[in-house]
N, C-alpha and C positions, 0 to 999 in steps of 0.2 A: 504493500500500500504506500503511497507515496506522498501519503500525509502523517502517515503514523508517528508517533511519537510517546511510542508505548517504552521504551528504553528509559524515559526519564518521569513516569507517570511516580507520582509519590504516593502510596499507600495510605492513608487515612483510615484510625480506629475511631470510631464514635458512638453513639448511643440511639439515634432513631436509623427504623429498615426503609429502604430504599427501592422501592419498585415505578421500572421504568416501561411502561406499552408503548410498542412502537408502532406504526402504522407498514405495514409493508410495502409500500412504497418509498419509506423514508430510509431504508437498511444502507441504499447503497447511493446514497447521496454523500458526492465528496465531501462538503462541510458539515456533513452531520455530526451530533458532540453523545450521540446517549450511550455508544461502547464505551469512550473516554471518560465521560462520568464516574460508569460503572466501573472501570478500573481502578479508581483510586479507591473504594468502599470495598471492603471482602463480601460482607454482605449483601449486597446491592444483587438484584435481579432484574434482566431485562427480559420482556417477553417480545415477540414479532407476533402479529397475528391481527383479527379485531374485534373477537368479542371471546370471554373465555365466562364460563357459568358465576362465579364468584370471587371475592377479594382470596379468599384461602386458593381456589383452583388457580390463579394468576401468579401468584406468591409461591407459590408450593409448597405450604406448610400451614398449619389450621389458624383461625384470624378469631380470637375469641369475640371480638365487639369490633367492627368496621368502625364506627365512630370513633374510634382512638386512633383511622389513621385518614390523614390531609389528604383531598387531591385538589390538583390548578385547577380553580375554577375557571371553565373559558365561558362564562354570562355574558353578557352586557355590562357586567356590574364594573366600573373600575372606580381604583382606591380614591381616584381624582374628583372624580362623581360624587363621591360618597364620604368626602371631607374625611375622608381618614386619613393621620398622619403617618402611623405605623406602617413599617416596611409588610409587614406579613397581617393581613386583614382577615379574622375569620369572618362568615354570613352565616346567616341565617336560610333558611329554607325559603323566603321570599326575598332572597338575596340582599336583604338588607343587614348591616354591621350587627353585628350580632352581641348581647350584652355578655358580659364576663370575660373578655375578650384574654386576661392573663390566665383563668381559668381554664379555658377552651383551650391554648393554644400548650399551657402546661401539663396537659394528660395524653398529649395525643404522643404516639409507640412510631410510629412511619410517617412517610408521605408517598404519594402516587403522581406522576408524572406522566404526560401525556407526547409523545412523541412524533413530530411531523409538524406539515404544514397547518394552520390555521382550519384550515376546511377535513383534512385528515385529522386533528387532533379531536374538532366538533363530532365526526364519524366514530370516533372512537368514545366519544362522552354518548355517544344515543345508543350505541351498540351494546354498552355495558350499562344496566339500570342500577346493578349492587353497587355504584358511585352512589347513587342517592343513597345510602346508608355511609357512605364517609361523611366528615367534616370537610365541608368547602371551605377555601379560604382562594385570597389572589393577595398579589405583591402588587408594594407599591415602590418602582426603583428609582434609586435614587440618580439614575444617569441610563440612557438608551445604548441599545444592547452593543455587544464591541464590534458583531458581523458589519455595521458601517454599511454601505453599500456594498459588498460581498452577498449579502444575502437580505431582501429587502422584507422587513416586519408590515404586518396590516395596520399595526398598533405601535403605537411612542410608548407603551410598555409592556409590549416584546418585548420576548428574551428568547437566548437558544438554551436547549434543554441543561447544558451545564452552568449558564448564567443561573437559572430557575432554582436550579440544585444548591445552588453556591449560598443565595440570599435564602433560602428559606431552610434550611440545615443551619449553616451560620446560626442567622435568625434565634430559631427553635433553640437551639443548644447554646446562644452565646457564647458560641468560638469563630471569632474571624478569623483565626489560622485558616480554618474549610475555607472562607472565600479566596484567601489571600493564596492556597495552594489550588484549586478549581482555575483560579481568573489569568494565573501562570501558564498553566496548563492549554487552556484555552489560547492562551494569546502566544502559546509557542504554535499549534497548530495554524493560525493565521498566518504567521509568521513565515512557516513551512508552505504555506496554501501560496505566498505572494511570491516566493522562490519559484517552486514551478511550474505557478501558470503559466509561466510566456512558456516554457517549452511541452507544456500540454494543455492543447486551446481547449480542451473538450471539459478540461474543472471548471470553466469560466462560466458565470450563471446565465442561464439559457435564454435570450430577448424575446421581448414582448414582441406575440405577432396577433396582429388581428382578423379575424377574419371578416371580412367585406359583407359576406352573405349573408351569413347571419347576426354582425354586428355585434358579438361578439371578441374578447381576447382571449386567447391560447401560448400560452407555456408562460405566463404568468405566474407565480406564489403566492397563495392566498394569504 
């Protein structure tokens, strides 16, 4: 692979599980970050696929109370909207800020993480309904995501799945070592990504074309 940068991945022990669903289309996109995530975590588990029966059948191992673990909420809802200052915002079931917020965010055991594009990651929140038995929560970050124009977000808070990981592990656990080792990590892959593009045009993210007929764009990112 010729972005790898698995030689210099740092290990990370920590305290909440980590499971990552991928969208299968997103496995073999060159910028994609969710093996690298899961590298740095022993625990971490990433799944490929789009809908699996429950949080325990995805996880691979028994989930006593899904409420005790986060997923990204991809709603409507953002932190910005919703006058929340806090980097990591739990909701509510009518997506609104939810009360007890040090309470809520202090019991939860994991988080769940949604992988792909914007429209794939949506496919993946409908496909699985045992999300609604976790705790929603969304970030709210404090600076837009590092992909820059490399890889273009729908949203001013996008993030790529290691960004996601970083602040709300951090977060949760108040260790910003995890972000400051994650956002390393990340920006050696870009690093590597800007080395050999020029000699392989094919990483370079795909242009907008549109189609005439039906008015329409195609190979856009949602």
């Amino acid at each position: 692979m010729p972005l790898c940068i698995c030689d210099s991945v740092a290990p990370i022990e920590n305290r909440l599980g980590l499971l990552i669903l991928q969208h299968p289309q997103e496995q073999d996109r060159a910028l994609g970050t969710a093996r690298l995530t899961a590298k740095h975590f022993p625990n971490a588990v990433v799944r490929v696929g789009l809908s699996w029966p429950s949080l325990s059948k995805a996880l691979g191992q028994p989930v006593e109370n899904a409420s005790h673990w986060a997923v990204l909420y991809l709603g409507s809802a953002r932190a910005a909207d919703l006058e929340a200052e806090a980097e990591i915002v739990a909701l509510n079931r009518k997506g609104e800020v939810a009360d007890n917020q040090r309470a809520i965010l202090g019991k939860l055991e994991g988080v769940v993480l949604l992988d792909g594009t914007w429209s794939q990651a949506k496919a993946l929140w409908w496909r699985n309904p045992w999300m609604l038995k976790c705790q929603r929560v969304i970030l709210n970050p404090s600076r837009p995501s590092r992909y820059g124009r490399l890889r273009k977000e729908p949203r001013k808070d996008g993030l790529s799945t290691i960004e996601a990981a970083a602040a709300i592990l951090a977060g949760l656990e108040r260790r910003p070592d995890i972000a400051e080792t994650l956002h390393a990590s990340f920006e050696r892959m870009l690093t590597r990504y800007r080395e050999v593009q020029a000699e392989m045009p094919e990483l370079a993210p795909k242009p907008e074309v549109k189609d005439r007929r039906r008015g329409v764009r195609r190979g856009k990112r949602a």
